[in-house]
Every structure is written in structure tokens, then in C-alpha cells.
ROVO-268342 format. One line per 5 residues: number of its first residue (from 1); their letters; for each residue x, y, z of C-alpha. Coordinates in steps of 0.02 Angstrom, whole numbers, always signed. Layout:
! residues N
NUM> A> X:Y:Z ~ ...
END
This chain:
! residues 515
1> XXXXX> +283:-927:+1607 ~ +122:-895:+1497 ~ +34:-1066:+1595 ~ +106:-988:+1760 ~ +27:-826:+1737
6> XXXXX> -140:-888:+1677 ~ -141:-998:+1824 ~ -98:-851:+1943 ~ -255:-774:+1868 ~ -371:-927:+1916
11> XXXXX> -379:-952:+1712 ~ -362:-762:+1665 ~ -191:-691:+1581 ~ -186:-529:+1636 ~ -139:-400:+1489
16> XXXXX> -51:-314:+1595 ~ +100:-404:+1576 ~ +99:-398:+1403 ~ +100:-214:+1426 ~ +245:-211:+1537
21> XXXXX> +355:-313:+1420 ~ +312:-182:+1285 ~ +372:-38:+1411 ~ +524:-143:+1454 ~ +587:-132:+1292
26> XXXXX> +610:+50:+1295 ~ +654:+121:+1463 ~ +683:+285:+1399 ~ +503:+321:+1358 ~ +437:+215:+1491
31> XXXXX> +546:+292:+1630 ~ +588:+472:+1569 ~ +537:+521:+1393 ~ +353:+504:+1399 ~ +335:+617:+1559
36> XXXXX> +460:+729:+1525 ~ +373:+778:+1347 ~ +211:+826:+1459 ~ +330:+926:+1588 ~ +419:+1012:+1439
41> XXXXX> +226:+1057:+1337 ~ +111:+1053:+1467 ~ +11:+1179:+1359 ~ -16:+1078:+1237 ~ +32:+889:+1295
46> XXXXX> -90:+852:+1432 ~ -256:+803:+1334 ~ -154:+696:+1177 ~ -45:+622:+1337 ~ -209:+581:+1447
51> XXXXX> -289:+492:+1278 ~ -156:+386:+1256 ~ -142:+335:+1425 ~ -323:+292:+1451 ~ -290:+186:+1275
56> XXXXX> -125:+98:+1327 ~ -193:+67:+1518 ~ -349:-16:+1463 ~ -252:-200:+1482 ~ -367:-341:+1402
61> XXXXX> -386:-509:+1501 ~ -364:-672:+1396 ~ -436:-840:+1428 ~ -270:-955:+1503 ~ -325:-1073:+1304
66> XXXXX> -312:-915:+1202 ~ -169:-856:+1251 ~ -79:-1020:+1260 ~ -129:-1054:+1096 ~ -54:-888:+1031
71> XXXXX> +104:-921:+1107 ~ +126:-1119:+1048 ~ +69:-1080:+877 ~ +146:-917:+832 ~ +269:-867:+947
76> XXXXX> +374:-1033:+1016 ~ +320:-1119:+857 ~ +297:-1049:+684 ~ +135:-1150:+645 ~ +17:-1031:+571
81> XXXXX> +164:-1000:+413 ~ +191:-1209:+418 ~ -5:-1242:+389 ~ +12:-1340:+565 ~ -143:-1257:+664
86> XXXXX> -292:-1364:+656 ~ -467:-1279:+715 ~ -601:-1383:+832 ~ -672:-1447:+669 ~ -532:-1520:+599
91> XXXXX> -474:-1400:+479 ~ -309:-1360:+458 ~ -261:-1161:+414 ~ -181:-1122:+264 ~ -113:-950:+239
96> XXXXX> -120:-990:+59 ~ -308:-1024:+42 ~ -337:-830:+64 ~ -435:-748:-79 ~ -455:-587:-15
101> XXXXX> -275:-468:-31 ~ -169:-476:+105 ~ -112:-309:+160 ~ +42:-324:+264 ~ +130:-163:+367
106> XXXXX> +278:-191:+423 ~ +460:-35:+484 ~ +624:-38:+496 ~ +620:+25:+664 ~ +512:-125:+733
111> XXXXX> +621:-237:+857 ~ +474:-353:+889 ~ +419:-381:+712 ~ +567:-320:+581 ~ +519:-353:+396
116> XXXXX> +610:-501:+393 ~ +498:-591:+510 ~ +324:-490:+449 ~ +361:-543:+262 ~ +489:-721:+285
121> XXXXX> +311:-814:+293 ~ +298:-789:+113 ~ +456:-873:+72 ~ +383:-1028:+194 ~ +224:-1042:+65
126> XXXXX> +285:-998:-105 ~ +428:-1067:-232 ~ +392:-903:-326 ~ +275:-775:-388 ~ +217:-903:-498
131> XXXXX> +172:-1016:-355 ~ +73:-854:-305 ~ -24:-822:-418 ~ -73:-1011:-461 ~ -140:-988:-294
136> XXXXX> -223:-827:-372 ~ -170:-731:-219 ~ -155:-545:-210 ~ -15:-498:-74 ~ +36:-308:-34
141> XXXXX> +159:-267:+91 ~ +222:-83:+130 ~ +400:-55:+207 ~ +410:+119:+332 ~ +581:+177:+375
146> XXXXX> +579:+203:+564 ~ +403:+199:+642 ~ +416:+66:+788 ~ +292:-87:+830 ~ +149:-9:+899
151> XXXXX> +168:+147:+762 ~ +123:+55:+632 ~ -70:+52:+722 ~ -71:+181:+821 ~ +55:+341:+759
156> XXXXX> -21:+478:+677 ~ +90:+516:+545 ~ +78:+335:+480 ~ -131:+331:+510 ~ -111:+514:+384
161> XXXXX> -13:+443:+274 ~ -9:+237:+239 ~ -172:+190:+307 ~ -255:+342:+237 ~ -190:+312:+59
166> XXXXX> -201:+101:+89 ~ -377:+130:+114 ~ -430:+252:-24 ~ -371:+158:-134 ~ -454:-12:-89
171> XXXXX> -512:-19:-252 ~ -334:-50:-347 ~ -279:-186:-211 ~ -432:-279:-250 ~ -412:-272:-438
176> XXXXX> -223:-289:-440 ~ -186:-445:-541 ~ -123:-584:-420 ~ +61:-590:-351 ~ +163:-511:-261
181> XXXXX> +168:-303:-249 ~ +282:-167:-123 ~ +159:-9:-101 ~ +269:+136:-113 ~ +216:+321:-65
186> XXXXX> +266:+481:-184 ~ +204:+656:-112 ~ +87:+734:-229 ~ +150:+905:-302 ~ +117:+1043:-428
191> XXXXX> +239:+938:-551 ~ +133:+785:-521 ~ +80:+712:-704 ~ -113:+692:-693 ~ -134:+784:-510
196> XXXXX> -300:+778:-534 ~ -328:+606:-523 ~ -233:+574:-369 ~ -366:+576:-214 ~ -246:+613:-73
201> XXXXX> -68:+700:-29 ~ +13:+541:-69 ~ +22:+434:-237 ~ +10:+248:-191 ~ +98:+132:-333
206> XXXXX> +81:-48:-318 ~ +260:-106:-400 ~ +284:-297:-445 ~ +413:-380:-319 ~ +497:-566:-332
211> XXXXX> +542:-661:-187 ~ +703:-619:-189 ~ +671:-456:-154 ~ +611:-505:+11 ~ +774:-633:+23
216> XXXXX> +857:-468:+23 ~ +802:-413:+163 ~ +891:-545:+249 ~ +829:-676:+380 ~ +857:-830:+474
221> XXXXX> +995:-943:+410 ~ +992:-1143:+437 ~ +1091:-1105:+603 ~ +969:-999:+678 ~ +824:-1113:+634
226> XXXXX> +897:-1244:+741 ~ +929:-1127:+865 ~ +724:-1091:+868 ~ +712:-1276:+853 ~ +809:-1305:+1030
231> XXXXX> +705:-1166:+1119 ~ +540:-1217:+1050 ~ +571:-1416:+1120 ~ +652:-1331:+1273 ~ +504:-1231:+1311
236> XXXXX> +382:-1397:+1274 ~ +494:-1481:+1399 ~ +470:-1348:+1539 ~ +276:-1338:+1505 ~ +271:-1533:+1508
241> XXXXX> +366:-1531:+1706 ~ +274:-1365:+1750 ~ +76:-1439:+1709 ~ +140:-1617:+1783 ~ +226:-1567:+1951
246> XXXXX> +196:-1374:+1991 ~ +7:-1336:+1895 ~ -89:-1436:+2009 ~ -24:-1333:+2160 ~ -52:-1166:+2108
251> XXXXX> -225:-1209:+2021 ~ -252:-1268:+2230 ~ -235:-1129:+2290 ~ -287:-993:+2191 ~ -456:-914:+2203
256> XXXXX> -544:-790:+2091 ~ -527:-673:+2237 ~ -357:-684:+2267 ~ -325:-683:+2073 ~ -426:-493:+2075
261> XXXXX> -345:-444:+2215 ~ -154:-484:+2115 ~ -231:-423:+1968 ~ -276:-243:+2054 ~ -86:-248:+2146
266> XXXXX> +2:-249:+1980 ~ +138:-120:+1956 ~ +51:-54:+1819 ~ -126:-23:+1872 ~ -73:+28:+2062
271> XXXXX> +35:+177:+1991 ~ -133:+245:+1905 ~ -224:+202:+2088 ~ -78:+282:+2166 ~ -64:+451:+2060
276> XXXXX> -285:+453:+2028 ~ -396:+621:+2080 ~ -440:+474:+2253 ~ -263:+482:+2297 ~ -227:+613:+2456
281> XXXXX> -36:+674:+2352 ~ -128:+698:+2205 ~ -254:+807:+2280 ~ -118:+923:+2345 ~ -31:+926:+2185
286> XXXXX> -165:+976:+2100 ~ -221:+1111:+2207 ~ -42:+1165:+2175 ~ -57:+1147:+2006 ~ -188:+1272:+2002
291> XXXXX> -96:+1439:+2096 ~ +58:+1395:+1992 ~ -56:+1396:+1826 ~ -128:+1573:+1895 ~ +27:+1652:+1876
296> XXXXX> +131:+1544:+1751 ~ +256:+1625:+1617 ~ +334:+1523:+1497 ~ +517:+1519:+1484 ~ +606:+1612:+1328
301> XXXXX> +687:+1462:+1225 ~ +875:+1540:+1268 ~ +849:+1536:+1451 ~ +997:+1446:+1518 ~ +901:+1338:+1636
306> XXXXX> +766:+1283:+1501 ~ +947:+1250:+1396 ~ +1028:+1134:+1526 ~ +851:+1076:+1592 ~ +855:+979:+1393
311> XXXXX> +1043:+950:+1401 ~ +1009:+847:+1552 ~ +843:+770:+1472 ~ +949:+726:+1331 ~ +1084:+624:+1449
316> XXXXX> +959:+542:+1534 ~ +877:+477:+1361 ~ +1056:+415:+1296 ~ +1090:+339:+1469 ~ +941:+224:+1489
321> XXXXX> +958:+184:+1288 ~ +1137:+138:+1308 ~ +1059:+22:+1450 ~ +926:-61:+1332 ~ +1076:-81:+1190
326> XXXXX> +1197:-164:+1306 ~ +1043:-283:+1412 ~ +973:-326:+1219 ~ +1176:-350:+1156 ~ +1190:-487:+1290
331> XXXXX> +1005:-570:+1270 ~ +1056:-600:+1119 ~ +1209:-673:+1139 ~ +1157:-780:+1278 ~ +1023:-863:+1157
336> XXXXX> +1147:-896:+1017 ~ +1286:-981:+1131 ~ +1143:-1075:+1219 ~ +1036:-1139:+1108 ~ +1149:-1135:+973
341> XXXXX> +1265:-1256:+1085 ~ +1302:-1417:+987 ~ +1283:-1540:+1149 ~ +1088:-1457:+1178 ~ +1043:-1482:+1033
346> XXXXX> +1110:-1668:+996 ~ +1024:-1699:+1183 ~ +852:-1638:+1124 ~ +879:-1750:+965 ~ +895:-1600:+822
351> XXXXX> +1006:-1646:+678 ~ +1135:-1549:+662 ~ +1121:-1545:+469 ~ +937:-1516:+476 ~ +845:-1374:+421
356> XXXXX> +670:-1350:+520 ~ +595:-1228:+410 ~ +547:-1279:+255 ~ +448:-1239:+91 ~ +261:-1334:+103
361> XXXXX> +238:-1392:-67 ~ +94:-1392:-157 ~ -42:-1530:-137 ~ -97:-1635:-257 ~ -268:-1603:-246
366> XXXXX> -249:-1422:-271 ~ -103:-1465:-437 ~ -234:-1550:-507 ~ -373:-1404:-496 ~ -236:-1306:-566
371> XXXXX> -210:-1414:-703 ~ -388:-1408:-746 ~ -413:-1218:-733 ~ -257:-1199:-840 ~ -352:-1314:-1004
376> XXXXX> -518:-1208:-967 ~ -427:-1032:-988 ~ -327:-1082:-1141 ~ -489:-1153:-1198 ~ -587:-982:-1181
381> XXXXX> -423:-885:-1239 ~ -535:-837:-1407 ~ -709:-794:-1321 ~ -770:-637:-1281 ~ -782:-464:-1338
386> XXXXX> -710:-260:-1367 ~ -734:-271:-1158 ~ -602:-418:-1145 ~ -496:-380:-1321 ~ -464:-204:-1222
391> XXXXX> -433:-283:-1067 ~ -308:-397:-1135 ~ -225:-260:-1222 ~ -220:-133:-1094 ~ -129:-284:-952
396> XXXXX> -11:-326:-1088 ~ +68:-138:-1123 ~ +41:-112:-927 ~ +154:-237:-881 ~ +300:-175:-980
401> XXXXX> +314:-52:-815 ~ +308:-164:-692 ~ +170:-62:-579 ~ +5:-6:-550 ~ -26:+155:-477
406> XXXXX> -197:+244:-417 ~ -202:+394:-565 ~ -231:+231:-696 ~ -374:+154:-601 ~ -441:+309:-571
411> XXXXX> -441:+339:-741 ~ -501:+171:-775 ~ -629:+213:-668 ~ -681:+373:-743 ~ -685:+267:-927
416> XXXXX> -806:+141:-854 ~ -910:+300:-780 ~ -956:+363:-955 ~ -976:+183:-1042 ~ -1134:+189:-1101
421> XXXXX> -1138:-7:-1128 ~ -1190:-134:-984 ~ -1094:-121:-841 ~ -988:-245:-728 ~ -994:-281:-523
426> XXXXX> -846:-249:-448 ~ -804:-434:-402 ~ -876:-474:-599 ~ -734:-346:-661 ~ -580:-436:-535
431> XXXXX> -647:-584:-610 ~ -616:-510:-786 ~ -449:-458:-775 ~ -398:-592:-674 ~ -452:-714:-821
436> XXXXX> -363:-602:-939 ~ -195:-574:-834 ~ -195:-785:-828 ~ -237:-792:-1023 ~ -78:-684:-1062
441> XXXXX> +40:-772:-928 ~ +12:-949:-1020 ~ +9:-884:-1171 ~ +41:-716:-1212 ~ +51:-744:-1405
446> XXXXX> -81:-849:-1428 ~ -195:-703:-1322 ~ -140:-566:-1414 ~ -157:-657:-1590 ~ -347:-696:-1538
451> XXXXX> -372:-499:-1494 ~ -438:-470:-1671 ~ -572:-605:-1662 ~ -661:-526:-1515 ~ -661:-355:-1580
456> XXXXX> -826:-275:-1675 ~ -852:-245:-1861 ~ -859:-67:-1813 ~ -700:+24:-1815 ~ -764:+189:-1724
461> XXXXX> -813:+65:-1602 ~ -600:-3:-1590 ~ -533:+187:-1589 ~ -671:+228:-1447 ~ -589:+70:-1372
466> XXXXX> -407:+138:-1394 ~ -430:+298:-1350 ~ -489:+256:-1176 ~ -332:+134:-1174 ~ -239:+261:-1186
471> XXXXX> -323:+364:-1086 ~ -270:+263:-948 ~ -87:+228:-976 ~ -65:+408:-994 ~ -129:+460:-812
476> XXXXX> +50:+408:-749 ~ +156:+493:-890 ~ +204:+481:-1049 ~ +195:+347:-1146 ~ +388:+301:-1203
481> XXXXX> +483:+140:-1241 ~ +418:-22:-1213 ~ +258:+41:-1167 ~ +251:+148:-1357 ~ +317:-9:-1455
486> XXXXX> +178:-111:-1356 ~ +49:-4:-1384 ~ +86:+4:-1576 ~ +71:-164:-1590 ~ -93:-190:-1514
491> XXXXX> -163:-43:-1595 ~ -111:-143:-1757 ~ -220:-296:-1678 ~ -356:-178:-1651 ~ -361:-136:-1850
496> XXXXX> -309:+56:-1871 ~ -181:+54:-2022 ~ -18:+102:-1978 ~ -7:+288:-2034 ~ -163:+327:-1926
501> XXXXX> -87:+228:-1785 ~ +86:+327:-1808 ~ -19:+463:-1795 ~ -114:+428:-1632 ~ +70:+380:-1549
506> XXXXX> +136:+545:-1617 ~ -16:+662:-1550 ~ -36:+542:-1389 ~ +158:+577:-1325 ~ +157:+764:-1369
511> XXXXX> -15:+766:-1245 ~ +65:+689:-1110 ~ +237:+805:-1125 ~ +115:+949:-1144 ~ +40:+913:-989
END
């Protein structure tokens, strides 16, 4: 279908059909709900609905290659995940080869892309978190609870609220140690501990997350990947027999003109031709539209028309949903029965005990960089100074809660503000704790026992060093637990005799219930 319609468009795919697929999926908008919610406001609908419209009608032509390509690699087969798409040049791409964080959005009311499918290409790359961060990959993904596909781009509410906060606080994904993280979303409020340090309406926390979090969520079993298996050879056979016995024909006979005119005759563009200011109806309408506004009076909300008026708005919605259910219901279960059906898939040669999708292991070249890395941090585990001892320390009691939120690197950031000693790039600092986070995941004893050796003679230097530790950990909270036993102990590293650091524990967790 995708070669047919590119060839249709003398070498053009028309975005238009794209479009209409998307519309397709939810008559109820498409048909009813969309124009009855400028009927029922026009007061206040018309310019937000006319925006939108100018937005979602402006269809974008692809190249017959591009799109093709899209639809081989990514939809029919799952090459970009399997490291199977090789550029012009010969390179292959590797989703794992990323070094800048990956940021991935993703709702529970998306039926194009659920979060199964936006996050299951993790579990294609990765063994583990480990295998994560040996990669020294940063990965974010945020979960919404109903916005659909196109919401998570386009809506409002998730443009005030995720992208807004995702973007503010840029800084903390790109210092975030590697691995995996869920961004969750807490409304700020007068009970908020450290208000001020939150920059929008929303407190973003990065929390640490294991694959099997995302195995959770559910996804394909070995059934269904055979299933995908049969349609994706099915649909190479049909594009094989289409560009060997029909192609040539319809590449004969199509012209650039006749591909503009079908272009300009699609449903979709010839309903804005149809209903434009050009059109003889719409001129009558809208002289219409103008007496009617001269003397217009709102309904009151109890008026028993404007009542049944939304009772049969209502019927109409449920109607053409109960449609899309039922037409989805048995899409579905045509695909499982068909290409599920033991006799296809022995004839297009797929084991039956198979499974398609597997884990890409890791290459030998990039082990054996590994390897090497590995002997050069456990070499350097005793170099460096207060900067790194404090570093260390501060990862090692932050862990113990298992996420990062933005009131600690904005505290962080307000410590670094009024260092008076030389100061670090931003890519020099990810660097830094980077090195640090790896130090303490090979060896976590052997980093903290080194913590004295890097620390200065000077012990007002080391409590100037705590105190802005602390400083930190506190802008989330108090400091209780595992976090309190942690800090003890590396307030012990740092030299201050036990009764003065009982004493800073003691004052520190009466601060933070104070405030």
C-alpha cells in the first residue's frame, strides 16, 4: 500500500493519508465531537478550533524512499531497536551508541504507541541497568495516564505541565548518573519542603527504575512475535509481486499532473475547498452567520432543548465509539487467527519454537573498551581532591533514596554559585560525577576508604565541605534512616570526631522538621 500510494503520487506520498488513518481511529471526534464542541462554544471555540485546523490540515509530502524506509524499518520490521538499519555510508545505527539522555514520552491512553511498545526497545538492547550504564547511557521516560498519541506533542495541559517541567530542568537529566530513571510529577504546594527551590508548579523527581519495571508493563509474548514475524515476510512477499508485476504499470501512466490533480481531489483537502470563504454555500452561511450573531442570546444551562441538544450529543459520541470498539475488537482478532495460524507460518518457513526478537549482545570490541575503562577508574579511585571526596560522598548517601529530584540540584547549584574556588563546565562537572558514580559501583568500599586521602589538611575547609552536603540532601526533606546512618559515616571519613558529628546530625534533622 505505502509503494502504491507513492506511485499514485508520481514518487510523492501524500500526508494526507496519514492524516486520515489518524482520524479513522476515532470517528467520534472526526465525525461529531470536534464540530459539535465549536457549535456548543462558538464564543469561545472558533479561533483555538481554526488554529488547530490550519495545523492538522497542513499534510506534509514524503519522498516514495523516505517513507518506504520508515515503514520497512520501523513499522513492518523492528530494525531501528535490532541495530539492523545501515546508512549510505555503511554504518549501522545503534540505539545504544547514544550519549546524550534519551527522553522518552509515552500515555496510557495511546492506541498507536502504548508504553509497552514506546519503552519494550529497551528490553531489546539491555540485559540490565548494568548493561546501561556500561554503555554510560542516561535514559528518562515519563508515563501520562490518559493523554492520547498526538497529546503527548500537541495538548496543552501536557505542553504546561511535562514538557514545561522536562525542560526546566534540563540541567538534572544531563547530570543524572547513567541508567535507567521514571520522571514523576508532584504539584508544588504550601506544604512543599524547600518550595523555594522548586522553579515551576510541578516537582520533577527522576526515580531509579530496573527493567523489570518496564516487564511489568507487559508486552509481546513469543506467540505474538511470530505473529509480527508472518506479517512482516507477508508484507515483503506482496511488495516483491506488487514492484515485479503491477509497479511498472502505474509508474506508466502516472504523470506529475495527474498525481496534483489526485492529490487536490483528496477527501481531506476537497472538504476545506468545499466549505472555504471561495465556496458559493459558504458565502451564504456566512452572511447568515452575521444577522444571527446581531441578535444572538445564549441559552440558560437548564433550558430543556440545550439539555436534550447534549443528551443527544452524548448518544451520538457512545454510538460511533461503540463502532470503533467493536471494528478494532475484530481487527484484532482477525490478525491473531491469521497470522498466528500454524500452516502460514510453517509455509513462510518460521519455526514454530522460534523467538524473533531477541537481546543484541554486547560486542566484543566495545567489552573490551569496557574492560579497559573499568582498570583506569579503579586505578584513579585515590586521585583527586575536597571537589571529588564530596562528590563521592554526597552520590553515596544519595543513593540510599533511590531518586534525584530538582530542589537538590538546585541546591547543588546554588552551592557551586557561591564557591569561591575554580569552577567546572557543565559537560567537565557530568564528567565528574559520572567518574565518581562508576568509582562507587565497582567498588564502593574501596572509594569511600580513599575519601580521606583526597581531603585537605584544613578541617574548616571539610565542615565547609559538609555543610554544603548537607545542604543539598536536605532540599528534599529530612534527613532520616539510611540516608542519617550514611551520612554519619562519611562525615566520620571527612574527620569531624564523633560528638561534633552527633551534633551536626542532631541540629541538621531538627532544621529540616523545623522547616
Amino acid at each position: 500500500m505505502t509503494a502504491l500510494a507513492s506511485d499514485l503520487g508520481a514518487g510523492k506520498f501524500d500526508g494526507a493519508w496519514l492524516v486520515q488513518n489518524f482520524e479513522n481511529q476515532n470517528p467520534s471526534n472526526t465525525l461529531w465531537t470536534k464540530q459539535y464542541n465549536v457549535y456548543s462554544k462558538v464564543d469561545t471555540e472558533a479561533d483555538r478550533y481554526l488554529e488547530f485546523e490550519r495545523w492538522w490540515g497542513g499534510h506534509v509530502n514524503l519522498n516514495a524512499e523516505e517513507i518506504q524506509f520508515i515503514v520497512d524499518e520501523l513499522f513492518i520490521g523492528n530494525n531501528l531497536a535490532a541495530g539492523e538499519i545501515e546508512m549510505s555510508d555503511g554504518q549501522r545505527v545503534d540505539l545504544r551508541n547514544i550519549r546524550s539522555p534519551i527522553v522518552v514520552f509515552c500515555s496510557e491512553g495511546d492506541n498507536i504507541t502504548p508504553p509497552q511498545q514506546a519503552l519494550d526497545w529497551i528490553l531489546d538492547c539491555y540485559a540490565d541497568v548494568d548493561e546501561i550504564r556500561a554503555y554510560g547511557q542516561t535514559i528518562v521516560y515519563t508515563v501520562h495516564q490518559s493523554v492520547g498519541h498526538l497529546g503527548i506533542f500537541v495538548s496543552g495541559g501536557v505542553a504546561k505541565k511535562e514538557h514545561a517541567e522536562l525542560s526546566s530542568n534540563i540541567d538534572l537529566i544531563d547530570v543524572l548518573p547513567p541508567g535507567l530513571y521514571e520522571a514523576t510529577f508532584e504539584a508544588r504546594a504550601d506544604t512543599t519542603a524547600s518550595s523555594d527551590l522548586v522553579i515551576g508548579n510541578w516537582v520533577m523527581r527522576c526515580e531509579a527504575r530496573t527493567l523489570d519495571d518496564i516487564r511489568a508493563m507487559g508486552g509481546n509474548s513469543a506467540e505474538d512475535e511470530r505473529r509480527f514475524a508472518a506479517a512482516k515476510r507477508v508484507s515483503e512477499i506482496n511488495l516483491a509481486a506488487y514492484r515485479k508485476f503491477v509497479q511498472p504499470l502505474i509508474k506508466g501512466v502516472m504523470t506529475p499532473q495527474v498525481a496534483d490533480i489526485m492529490r487536490n481531489l483528496h477527501p481531506l483537502r476537497l472538504q476545506y475547498e468545499l466549505l472555504s470563504s471561495q465556496s458559493p454555500i459558504s458565502s451564504a452561511v456566512k452572511s447568515g452567520a452575521e444577522k444571527v450573531a446581531e441578535d444572538r442570546r445564549p441559552a440558560s444551562e437548564n433550558n430543556p432543548f440545550l439539555m436534550l441538544q447534549e443528551h443527544i450529543s452524548r448518544q451520538i459520541v457512545h454510538t460511533l465509539d461503540s463502532w470503533r470498539d467493536a471494528q478494532e475488537a475484530l481487527s484484532e482478532t482477525l490478525f491473531l487467527n491469521l497470522y498466528g495460524s500454524p500452516a502460514l507460518q510453517a509455509a513462510l518457513g518460521i519455526d514454530p519454537r522460534s523467538e524473533p526478537s531477541r537481546r543484541r549482545e554486547m560486542s566484543m570490541e566495545h567489552r573490551a573498551m569496557l574492560e579497559k575503562r573499568i582498570a583506569e577508574l579503579k586505578s584513579r579511585i585515590g586521585e583527586g581532591g575536597i571537589r571529588e571526596a564530596a562528590l563521592r560522598g554526597l552520590l553515596y548517601i544519595g543513593s540510599a533514596r533511590g531518586m534525584i529530584d530538582e530542589r537538590s540540584i538546585e541546591a547543588l547549584r546554588r552551592v557551586r554559585r557561591d564557591y569561591s574556588g575554580p569552577r567546572l563546565t557543565l559537560p567537565e562537572f557530568k564528567m565528574l560525577v559520572r567518574e565518581q558514580f562508576f568509582m562507587l559501583q565497582l567498588d564502593q568500599e574501596g572509594a569511600l576508604a580513599a575519601i580521606p586521602r583526597l581531603l585537605p589538611e584544613d578541617i574548616g575547609q571539610r565542615r565547609a565541605a559538609l555543610a554544603a552536603m548537607r545542604e543539598v540532601l536536605s532540599a528534599v526533606g529530612e534527613i532520616s534512616g539510611e540516608r542519617a546512618r550514611r551520612l554519619q559515616r562519611v562525615a566520620a571519613l571527612f574527620g569531624i570526631d564523633v560528638g561534633e558529628q552527633g551534633d551536626v546530625i542532631a541540629s541538621f534533622e531538627s532544621k529540616a522538621k523545623a522547616s
